[in-house]
C-alpha positions in Angstrom: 250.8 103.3 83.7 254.6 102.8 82.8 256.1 101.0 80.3 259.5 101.1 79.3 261.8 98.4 77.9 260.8 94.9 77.2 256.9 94.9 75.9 255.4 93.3 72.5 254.0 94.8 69.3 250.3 93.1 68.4 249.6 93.8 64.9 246.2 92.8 63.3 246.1 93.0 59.5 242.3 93.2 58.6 240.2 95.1 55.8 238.1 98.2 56.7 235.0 96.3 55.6 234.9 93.8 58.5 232.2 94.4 60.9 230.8 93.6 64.4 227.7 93.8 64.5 227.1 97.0 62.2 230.8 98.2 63.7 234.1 98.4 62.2 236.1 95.6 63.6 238.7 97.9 63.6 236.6 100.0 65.8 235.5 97.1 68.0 239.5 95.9 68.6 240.8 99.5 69.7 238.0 100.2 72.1 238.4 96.8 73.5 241.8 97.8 73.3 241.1 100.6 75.7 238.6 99.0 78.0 241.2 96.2 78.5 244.0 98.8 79.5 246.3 98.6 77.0 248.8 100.7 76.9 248.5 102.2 73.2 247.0 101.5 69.9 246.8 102.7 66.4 244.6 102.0 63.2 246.2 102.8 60.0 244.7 102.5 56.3 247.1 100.1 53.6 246.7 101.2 49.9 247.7 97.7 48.8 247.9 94.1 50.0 246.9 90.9 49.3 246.7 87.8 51.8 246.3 84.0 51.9 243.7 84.2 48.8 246.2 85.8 47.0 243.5 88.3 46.0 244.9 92.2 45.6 243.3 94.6 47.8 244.1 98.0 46.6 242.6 101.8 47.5 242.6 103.5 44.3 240.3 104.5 41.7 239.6 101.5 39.7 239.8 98.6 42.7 240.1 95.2 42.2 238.3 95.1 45.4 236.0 96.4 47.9 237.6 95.6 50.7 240.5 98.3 52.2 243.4 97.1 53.9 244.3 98.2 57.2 246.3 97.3 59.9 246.3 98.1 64.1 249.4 98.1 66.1 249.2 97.3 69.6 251.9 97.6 72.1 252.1 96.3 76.0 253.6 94.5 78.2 254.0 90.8 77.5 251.0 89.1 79.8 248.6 92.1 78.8 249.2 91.5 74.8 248.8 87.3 75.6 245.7 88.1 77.6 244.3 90.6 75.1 244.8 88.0 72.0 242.5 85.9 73.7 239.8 88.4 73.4 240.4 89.8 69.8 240.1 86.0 68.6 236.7 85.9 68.7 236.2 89.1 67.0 238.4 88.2 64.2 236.8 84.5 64.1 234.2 86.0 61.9 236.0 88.4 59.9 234.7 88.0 56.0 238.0 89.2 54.6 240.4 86.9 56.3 243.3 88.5 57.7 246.7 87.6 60.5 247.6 88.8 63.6 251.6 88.7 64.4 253.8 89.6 67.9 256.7 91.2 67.8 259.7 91.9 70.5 260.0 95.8 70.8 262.0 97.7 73.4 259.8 100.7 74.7 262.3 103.8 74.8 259.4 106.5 75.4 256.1 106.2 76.8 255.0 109.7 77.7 251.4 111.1 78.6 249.8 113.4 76.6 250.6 117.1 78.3 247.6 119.0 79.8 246.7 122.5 78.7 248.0 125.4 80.9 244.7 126.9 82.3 
């Protein structure tokens, strides 16, 4: 696959403790991610937010709740991301901590493969 220039960035903001079925929906988005062929994604942890509740969400010691924050970055091609948001809506339908998903314009500049080992 090739992507260079035009593409969008998905970004789903979620907590850690959302599940599918006994799986993280974290877990559930970037497989789905994978099996729909998108081009690259990336889960990463938050130390503190707070959303439409207003409620803090914070990874430290003495939390003011049990819920994590974390976020996943998606990045394709414009018709793959639209198609792809139709899928993930159903997933995050049912997610107990709330959360948003957001597009963004981003101009690939590098999309390289991972280099095989010499043998």
């Amino acid at each position: 696959m090739e992507l260079k220039g035009e593409a969008k960035l998905l970004k789903i903001y979620i907590s850690a403790d959302d599940k599918v079925n006994d799986t993280p929906l974290s877990e559930v988005i970037i497989y789905a991610a994978r099996k729909y062929g998108i081009a690259g994604a990336t889960v990463t942890n938050g130390l503190l937010s707070y959303g439409a509740n207003s409620l803090a969400n914070e990874v430290y010691p003495m939390k003011l709740s049990d819920s994590t924050p974390m976020y996943i970055e998606i990045i394709d091609n414009v018709e793959k991301i639209d198609g792809f948001i139709n899928i993930i809506q159903n997933y995050f339908k049912n997610a107990k901590y709330g959360g948003i998903i957001t597009i963004s314009d981003v101009n690939v500049l590098v999309y390289k493969k991972h280099r095989e080992p010499k043998t």
